[in-house]
N, CA, C and O atoms as CSV, one atom per row, in Angstrom:
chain,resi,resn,atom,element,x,y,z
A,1,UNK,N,N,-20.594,-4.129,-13.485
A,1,UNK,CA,C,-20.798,-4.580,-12.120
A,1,UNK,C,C,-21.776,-5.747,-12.103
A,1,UNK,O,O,-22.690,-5.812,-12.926
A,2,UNK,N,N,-21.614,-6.513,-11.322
A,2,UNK,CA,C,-22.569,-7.824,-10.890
A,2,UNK,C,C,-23.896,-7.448,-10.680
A,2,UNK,O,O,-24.283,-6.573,-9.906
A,3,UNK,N,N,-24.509,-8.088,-11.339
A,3,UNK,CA,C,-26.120,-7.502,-10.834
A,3,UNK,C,C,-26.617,-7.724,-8.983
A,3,UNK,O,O,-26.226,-8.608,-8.221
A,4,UNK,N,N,-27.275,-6.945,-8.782
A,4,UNK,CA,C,-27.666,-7.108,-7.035
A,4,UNK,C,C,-26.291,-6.157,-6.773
A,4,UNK,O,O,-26.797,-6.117,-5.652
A,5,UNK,N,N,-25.424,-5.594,-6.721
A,5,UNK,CA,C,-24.145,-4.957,-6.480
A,5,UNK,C,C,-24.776,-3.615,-5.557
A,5,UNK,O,O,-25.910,-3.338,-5.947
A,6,UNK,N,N,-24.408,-2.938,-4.695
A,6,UNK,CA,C,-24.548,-1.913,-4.002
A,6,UNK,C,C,-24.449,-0.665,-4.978
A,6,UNK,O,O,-23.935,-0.769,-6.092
A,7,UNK,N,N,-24.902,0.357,-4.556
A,7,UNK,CA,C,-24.855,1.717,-4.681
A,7,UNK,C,C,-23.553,2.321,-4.433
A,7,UNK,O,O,-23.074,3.204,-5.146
A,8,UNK,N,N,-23.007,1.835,-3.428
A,8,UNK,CA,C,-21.512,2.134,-2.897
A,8,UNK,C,C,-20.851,1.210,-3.537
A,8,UNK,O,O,-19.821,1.507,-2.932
A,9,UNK,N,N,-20.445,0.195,-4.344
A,9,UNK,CA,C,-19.558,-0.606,-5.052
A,9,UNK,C,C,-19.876,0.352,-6.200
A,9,UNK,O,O,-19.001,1.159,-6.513
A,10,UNK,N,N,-21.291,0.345,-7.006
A,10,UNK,CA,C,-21.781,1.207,-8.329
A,10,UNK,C,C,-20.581,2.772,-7.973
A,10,UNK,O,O,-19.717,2.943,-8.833
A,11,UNK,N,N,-20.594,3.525,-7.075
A,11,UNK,CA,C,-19.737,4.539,-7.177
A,11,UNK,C,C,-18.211,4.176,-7.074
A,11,UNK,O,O,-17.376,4.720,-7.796
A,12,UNK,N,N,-17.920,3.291,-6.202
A,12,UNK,CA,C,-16.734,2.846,-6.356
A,12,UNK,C,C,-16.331,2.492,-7.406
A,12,UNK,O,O,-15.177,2.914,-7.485
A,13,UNK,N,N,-16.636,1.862,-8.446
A,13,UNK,CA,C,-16.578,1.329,-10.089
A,13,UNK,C,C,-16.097,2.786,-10.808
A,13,UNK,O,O,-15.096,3.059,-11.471
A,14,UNK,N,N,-17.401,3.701,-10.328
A,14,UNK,CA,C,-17.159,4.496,-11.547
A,14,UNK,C,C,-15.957,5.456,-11.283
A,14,UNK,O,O,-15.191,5.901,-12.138
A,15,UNK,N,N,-15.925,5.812,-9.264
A,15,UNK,CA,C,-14.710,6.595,-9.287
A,15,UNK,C,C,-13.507,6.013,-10.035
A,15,UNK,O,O,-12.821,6.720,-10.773
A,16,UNK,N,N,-13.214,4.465,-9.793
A,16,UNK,CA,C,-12.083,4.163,-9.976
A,16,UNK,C,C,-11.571,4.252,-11.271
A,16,UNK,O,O,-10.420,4.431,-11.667
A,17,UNK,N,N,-13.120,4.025,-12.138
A,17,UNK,CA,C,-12.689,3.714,-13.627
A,17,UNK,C,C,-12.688,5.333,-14.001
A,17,UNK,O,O,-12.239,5.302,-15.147
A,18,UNK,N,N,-12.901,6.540,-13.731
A,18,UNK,CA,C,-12.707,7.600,-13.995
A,18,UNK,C,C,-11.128,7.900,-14.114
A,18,UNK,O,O,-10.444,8.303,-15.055
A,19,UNK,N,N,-10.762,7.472,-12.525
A,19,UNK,CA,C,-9.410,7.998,-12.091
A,19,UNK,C,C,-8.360,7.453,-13.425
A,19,UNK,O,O,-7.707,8.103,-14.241
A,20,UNK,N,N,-8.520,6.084,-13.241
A,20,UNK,CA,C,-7.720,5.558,-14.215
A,20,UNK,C,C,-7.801,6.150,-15.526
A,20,UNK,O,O,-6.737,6.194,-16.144
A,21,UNK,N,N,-8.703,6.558,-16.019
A,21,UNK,CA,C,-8.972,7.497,-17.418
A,21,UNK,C,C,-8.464,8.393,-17.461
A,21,UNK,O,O,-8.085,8.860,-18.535
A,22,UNK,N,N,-8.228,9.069,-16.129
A,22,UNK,CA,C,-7.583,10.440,-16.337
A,22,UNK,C,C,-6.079,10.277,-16.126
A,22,UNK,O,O,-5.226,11.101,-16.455
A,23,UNK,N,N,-5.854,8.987,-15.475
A,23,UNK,CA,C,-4.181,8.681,-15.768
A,23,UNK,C,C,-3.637,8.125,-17.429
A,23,UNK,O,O,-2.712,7.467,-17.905
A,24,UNK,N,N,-4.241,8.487,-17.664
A,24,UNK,CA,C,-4.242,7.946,-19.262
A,24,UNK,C,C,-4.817,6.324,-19.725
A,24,UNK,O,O,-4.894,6.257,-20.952
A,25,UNK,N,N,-5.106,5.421,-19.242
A,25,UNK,CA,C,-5.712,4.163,-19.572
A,25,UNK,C,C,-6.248,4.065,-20.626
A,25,UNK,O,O,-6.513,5.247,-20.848
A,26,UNK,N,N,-6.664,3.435,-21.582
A,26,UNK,CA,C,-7.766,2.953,-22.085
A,26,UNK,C,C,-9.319,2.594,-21.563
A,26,UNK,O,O,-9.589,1.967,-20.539
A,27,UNK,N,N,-10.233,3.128,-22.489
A,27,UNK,CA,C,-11.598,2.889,-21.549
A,27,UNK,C,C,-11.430,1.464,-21.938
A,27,UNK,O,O,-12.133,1.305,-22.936
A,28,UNK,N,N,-10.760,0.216,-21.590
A,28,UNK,CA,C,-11.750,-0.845,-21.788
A,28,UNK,C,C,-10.456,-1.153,-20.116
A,28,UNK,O,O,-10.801,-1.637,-19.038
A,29,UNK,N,N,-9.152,-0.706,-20.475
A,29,UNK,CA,C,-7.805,-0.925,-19.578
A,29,UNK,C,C,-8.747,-0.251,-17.841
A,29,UNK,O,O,-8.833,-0.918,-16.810
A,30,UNK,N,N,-9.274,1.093,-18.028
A,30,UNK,CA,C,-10.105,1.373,-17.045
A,30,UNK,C,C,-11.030,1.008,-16.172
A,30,UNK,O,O,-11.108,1.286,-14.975
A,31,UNK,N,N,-12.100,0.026,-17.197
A,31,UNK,CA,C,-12.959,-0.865,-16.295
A,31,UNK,C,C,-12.392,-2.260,-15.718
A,31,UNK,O,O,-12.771,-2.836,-14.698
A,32,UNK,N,N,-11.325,-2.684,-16.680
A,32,UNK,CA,C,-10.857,-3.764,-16.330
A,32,UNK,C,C,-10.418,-3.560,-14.506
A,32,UNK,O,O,-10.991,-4.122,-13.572
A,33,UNK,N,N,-9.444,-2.751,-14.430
A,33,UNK,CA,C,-8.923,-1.902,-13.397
A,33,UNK,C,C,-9.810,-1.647,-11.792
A,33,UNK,O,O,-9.513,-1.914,-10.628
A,34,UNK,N,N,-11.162,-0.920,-12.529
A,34,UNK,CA,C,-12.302,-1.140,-11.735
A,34,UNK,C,C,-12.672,-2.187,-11.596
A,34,UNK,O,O,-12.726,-2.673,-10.466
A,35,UNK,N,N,-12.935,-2.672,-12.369
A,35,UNK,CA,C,-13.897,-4.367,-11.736
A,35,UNK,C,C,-13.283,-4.922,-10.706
A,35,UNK,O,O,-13.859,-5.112,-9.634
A,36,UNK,N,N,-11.892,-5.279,-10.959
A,36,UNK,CA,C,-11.031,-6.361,-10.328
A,36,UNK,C,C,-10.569,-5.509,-9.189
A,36,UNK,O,O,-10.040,-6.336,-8.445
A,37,UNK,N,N,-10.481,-4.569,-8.731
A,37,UNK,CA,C,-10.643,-3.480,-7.437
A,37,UNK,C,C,-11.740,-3.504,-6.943
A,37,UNK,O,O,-11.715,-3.326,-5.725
A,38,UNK,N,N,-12.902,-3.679,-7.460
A,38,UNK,CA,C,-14.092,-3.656,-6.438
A,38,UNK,C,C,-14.595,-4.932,-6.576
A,38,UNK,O,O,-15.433,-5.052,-5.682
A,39,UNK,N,N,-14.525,-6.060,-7.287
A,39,UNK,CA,C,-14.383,-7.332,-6.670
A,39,UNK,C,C,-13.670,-7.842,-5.715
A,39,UNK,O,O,-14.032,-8.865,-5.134
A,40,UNK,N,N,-12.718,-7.291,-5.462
A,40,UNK,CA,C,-11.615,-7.866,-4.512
A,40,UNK,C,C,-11.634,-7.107,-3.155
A,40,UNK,O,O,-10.827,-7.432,-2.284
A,41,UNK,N,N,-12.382,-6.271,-2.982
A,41,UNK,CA,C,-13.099,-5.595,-2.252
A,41,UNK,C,C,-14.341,-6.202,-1.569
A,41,UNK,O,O,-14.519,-6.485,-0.384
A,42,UNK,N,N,-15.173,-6.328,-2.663
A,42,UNK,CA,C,-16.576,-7.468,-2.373
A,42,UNK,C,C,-16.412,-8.290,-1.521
A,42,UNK,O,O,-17.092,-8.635,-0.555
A,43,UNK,N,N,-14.873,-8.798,-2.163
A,43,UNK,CA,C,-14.661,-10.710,-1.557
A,43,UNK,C,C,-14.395,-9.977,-0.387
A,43,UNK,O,O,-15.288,-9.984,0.460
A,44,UNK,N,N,-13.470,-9.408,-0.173
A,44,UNK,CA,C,-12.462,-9.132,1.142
A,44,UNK,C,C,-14.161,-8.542,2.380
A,44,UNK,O,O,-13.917,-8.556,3.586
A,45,UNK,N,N,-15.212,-8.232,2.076
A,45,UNK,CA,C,-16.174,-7.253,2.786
A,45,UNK,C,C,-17.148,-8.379,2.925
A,45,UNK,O,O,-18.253,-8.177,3.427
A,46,UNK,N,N,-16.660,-9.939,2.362
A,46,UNK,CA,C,-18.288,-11.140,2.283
A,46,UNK,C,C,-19.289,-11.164,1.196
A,46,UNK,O,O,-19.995,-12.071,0.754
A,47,UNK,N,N,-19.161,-9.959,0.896
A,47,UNK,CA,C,-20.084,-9.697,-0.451
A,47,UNK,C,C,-20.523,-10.917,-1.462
A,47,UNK,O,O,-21.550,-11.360,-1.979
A,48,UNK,N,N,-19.126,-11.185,-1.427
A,48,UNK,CA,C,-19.221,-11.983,-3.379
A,48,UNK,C,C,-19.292,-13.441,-2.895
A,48,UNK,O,O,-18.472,-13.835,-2.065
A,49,UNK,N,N,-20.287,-14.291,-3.407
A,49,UNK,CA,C,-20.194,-15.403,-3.290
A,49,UNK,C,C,-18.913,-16.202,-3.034
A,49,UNK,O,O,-18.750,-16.892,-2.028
A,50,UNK,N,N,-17.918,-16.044,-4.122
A,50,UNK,CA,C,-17.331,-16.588,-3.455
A,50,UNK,C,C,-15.557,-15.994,-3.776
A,50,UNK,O,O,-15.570,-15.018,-4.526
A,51,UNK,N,N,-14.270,-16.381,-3.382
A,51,UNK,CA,C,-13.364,-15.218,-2.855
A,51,UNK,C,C,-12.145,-16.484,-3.143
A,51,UNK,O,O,-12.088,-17.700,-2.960
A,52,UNK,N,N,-11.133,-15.291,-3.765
A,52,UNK,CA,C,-9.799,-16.188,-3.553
A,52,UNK,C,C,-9.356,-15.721,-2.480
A,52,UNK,O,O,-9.626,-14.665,-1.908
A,53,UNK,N,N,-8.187,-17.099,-2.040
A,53,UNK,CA,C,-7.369,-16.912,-0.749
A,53,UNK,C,C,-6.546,-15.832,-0.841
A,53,UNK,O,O,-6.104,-15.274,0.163
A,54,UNK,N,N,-6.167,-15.301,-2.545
A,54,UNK,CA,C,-5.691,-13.670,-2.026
A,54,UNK,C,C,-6.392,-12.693,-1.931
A,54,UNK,O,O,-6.002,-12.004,-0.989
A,55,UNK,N,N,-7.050,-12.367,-2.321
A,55,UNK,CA,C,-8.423,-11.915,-1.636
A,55,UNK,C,C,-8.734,-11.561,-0.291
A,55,UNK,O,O,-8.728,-10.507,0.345
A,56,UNK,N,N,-9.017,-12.793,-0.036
A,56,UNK,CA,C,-9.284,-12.540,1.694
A,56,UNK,C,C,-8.162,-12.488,2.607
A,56,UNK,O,O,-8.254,-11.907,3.688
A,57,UNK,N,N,-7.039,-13.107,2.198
A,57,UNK,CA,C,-5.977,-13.238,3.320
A,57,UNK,C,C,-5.216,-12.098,3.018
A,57,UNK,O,O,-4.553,-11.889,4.034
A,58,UNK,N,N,-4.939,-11.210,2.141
A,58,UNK,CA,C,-4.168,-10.664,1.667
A,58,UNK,C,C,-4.376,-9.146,2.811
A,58,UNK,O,O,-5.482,-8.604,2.826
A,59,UNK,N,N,-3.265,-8.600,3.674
A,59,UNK,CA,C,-3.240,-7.432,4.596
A,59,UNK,C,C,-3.868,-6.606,4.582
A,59,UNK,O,O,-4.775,-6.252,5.335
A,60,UNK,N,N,-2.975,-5.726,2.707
A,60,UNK,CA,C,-3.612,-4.587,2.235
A,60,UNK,C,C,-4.881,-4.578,1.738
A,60,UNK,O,O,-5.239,-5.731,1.981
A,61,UNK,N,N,-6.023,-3.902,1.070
A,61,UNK,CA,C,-6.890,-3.683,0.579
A,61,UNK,C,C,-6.326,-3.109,-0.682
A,61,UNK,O,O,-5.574,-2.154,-0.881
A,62,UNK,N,N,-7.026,-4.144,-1.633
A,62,UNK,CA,C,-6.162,-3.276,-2.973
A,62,UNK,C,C,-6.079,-1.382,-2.916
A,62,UNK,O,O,-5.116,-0.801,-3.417
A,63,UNK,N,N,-6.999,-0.770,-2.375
A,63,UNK,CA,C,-6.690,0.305,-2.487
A,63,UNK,C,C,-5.263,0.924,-1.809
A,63,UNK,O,O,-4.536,1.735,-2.385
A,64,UNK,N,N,-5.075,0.482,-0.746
A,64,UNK,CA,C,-4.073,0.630,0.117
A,64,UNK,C,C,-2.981,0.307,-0.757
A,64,UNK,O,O,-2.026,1.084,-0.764
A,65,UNK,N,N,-2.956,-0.902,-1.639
A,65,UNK,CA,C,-1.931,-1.552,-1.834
A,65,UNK,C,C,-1.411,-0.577,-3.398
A,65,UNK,O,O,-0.271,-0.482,-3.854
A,66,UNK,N,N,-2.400,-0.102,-3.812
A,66,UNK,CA,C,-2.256,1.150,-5.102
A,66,UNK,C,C,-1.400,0.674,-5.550
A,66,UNK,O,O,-0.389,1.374,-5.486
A,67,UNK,N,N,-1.208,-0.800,-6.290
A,67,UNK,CA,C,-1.311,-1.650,-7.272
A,67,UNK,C,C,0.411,-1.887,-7.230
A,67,UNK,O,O,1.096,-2.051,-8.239
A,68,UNK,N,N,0.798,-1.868,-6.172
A,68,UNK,CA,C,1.992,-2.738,-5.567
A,68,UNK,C,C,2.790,-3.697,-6.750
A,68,UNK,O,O,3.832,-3.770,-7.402
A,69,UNK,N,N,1.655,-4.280,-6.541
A,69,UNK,CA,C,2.049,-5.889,-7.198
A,69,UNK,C,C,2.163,-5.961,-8.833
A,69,UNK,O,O,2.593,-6.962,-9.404
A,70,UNK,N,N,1.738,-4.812,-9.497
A,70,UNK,CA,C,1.651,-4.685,-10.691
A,70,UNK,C,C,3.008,-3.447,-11.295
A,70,UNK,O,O,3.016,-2.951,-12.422
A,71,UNK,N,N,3.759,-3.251,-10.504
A,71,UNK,CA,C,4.736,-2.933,-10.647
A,71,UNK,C,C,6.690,-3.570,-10.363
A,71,UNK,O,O,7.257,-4.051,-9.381
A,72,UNK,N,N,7.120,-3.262,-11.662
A,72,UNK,CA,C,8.798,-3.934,-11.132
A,72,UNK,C,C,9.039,-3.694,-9.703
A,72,UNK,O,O,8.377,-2.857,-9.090
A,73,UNK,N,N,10.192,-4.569,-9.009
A,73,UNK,CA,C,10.858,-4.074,-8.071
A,73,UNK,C,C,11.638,-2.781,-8.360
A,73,UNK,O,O,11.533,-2.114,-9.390
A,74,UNK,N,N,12.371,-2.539,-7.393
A,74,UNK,CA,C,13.468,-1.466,-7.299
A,74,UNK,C,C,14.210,-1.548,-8.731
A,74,UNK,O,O,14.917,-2.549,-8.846
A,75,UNK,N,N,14.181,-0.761,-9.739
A,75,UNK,CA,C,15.386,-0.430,-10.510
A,75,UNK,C,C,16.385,-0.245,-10.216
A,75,UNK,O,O,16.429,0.380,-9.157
A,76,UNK,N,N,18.014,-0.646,-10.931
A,76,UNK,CA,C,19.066,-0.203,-10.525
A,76,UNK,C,C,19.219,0.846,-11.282
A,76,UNK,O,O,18.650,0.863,-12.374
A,77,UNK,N,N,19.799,1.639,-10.980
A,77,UNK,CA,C,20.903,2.750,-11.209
A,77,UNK,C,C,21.086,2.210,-12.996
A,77,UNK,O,O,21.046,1.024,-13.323
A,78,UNK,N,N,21.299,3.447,-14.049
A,78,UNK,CA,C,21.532,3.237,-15.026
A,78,UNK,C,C,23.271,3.455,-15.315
A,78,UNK,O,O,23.947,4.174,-14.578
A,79,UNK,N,N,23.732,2.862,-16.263
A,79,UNK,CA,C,25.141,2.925,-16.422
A,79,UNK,C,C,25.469,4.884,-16.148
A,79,UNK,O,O,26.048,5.177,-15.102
A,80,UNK,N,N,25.230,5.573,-16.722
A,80,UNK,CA,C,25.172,6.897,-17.064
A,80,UNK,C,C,25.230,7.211,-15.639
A,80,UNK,O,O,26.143,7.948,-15.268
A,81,UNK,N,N,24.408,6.772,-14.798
A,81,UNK,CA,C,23.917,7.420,-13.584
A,81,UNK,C,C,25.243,7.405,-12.566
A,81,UNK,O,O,25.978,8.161,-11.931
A,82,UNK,N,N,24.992,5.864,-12.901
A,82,UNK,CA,C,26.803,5.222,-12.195
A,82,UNK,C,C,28.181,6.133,-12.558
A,82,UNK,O,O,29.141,6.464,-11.863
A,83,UNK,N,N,27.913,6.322,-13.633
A,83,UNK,CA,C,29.377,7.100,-14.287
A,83,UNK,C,C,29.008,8.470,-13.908
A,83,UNK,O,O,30.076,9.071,-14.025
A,84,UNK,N,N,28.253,9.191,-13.579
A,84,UNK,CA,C,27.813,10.411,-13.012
A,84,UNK,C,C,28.292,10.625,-11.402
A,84,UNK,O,O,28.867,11.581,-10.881
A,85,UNK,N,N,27.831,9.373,-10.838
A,85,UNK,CA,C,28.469,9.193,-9.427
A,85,UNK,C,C,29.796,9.338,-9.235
A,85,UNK,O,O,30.390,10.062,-8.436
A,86,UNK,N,N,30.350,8.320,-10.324
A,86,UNK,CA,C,31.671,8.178,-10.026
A,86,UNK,C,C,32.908,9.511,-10.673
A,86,UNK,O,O,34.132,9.483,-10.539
A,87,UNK,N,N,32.101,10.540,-11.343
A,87,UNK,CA,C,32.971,11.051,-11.315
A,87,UNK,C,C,32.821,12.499,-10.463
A,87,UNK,O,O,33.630,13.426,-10.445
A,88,UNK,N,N,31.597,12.404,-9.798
A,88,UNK,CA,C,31.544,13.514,-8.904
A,88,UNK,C,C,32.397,12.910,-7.071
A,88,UNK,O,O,32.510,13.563,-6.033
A,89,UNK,N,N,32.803,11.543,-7.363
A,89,UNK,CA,C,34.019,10.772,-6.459
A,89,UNK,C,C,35.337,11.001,-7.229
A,89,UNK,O,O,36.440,10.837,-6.707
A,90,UNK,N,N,35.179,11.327,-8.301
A,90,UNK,CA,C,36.458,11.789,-9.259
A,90,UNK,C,C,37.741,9.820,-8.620
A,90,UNK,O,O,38.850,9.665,-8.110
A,91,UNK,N,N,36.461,8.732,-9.171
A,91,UNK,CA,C,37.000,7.747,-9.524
A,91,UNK,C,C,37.999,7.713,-10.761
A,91,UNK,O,O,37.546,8.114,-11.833
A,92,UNK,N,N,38.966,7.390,-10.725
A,92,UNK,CA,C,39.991,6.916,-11.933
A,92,UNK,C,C,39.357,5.638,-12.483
A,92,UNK,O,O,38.806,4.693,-11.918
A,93,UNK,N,N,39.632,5.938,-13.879
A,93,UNK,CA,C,39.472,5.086,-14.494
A,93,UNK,C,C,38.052,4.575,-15.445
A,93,UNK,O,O,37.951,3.833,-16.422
A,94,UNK,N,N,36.852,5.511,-14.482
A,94,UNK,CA,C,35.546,5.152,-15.020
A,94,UNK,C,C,35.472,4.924,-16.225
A,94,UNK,O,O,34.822,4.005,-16.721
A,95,UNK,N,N,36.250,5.887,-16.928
A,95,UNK,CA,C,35.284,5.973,-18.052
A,95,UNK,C,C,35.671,4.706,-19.303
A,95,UNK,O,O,35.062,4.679,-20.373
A,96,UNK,N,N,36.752,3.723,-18.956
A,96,UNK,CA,C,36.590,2.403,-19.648
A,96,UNK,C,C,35.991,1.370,-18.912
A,96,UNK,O,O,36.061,0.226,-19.361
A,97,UNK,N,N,35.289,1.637,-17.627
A,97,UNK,CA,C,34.183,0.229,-16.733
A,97,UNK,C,C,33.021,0.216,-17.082
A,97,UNK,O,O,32.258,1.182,-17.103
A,98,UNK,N,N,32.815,-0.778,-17.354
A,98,UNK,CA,C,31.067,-1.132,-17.666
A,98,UNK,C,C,30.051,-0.768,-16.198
A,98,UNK,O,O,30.174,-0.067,-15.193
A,99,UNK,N,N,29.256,-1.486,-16.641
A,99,UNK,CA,C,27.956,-0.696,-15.647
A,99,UNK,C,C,28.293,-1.325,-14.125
A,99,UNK,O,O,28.203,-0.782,-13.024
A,100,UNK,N,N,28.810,-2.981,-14.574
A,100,UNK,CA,C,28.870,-3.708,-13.130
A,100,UNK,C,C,30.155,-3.202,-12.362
A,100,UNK,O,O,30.251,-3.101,-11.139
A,101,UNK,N,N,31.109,-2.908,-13.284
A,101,UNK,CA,C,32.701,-2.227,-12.631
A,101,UNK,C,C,32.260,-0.586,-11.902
A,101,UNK,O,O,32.610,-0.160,-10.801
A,102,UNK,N,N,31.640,-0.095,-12.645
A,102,UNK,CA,C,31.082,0.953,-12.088
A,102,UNK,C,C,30.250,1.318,-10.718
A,102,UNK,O,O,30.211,2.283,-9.955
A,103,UNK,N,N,29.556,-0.066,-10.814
A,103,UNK,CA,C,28.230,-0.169,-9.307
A,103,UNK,C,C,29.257,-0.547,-8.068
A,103,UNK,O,O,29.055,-0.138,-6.924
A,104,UNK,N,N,30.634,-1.563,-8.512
A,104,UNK,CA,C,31.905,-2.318,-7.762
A,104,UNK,C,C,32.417,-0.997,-6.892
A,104,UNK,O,O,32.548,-0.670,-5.712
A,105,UNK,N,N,32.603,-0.498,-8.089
A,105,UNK,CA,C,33.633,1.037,-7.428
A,105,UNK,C,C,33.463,1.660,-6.738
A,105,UNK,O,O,34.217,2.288,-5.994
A,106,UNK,N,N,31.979,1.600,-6.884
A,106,UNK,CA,C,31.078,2.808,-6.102
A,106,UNK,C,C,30.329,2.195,-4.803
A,106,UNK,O,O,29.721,2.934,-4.028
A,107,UNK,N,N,30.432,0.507,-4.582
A,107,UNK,CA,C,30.146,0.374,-3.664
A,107,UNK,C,C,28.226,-0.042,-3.336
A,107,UNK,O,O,27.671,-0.313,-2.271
A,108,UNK,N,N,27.675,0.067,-4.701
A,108,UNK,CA,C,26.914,-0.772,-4.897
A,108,UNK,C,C,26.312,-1.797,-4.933
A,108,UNK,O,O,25.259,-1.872,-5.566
């Protein structure tokens, strides 16, 4: 933490970097995690000298946002999954269509 930092950022650090430990992280993956959550916090509260424009403009509060942005979009459907669909539609033919003939059939 930044020196001069609050008592309430100091617990915020350590809850966060705990939590993440117990999701399996790495202790170095953990503080990283913390810091950049309660900096971005700082900025967003005036705290920190000084603040990126995502930072401050940004809606959520990283907590809110429980790391949104650090995850893929929507996955599709795996071939298997598709061919699972389609034959509980008892589609003809599935089982020589690839994944995209499969998502076609089904309306994907």
């Amino acid at each position: 933490m930044p020196a001069g930092s609050s008592p309430k950022r100091e617990r915020q650090y350590e809850h966060i970097k705990d939590s993440a430990e117990k999701r399996g992280a790495s202790a170095g993956r953990a503080k990283e995690i913390a810091a950049r959550t309660v900096n971005k916090e700082r900025a967003r509260s005036g705290e920190a000298r000084q603040a990126s424009r995502t930072s401050t403009q940004d809606r959520k509060s990283a907590s809110q946002r429980g790391g949104e942005r650090s995850h893929r979009g929507p996955v599709s459907p795996t071939r298997d999954q598709l061919y699972e669909e389609a034959r509980k539609r008892n589609i003809h033919g599935r089982s020589s269509m690839n994944k995209q003939q499969l998502a076609e059939a089904l309306g994907h």
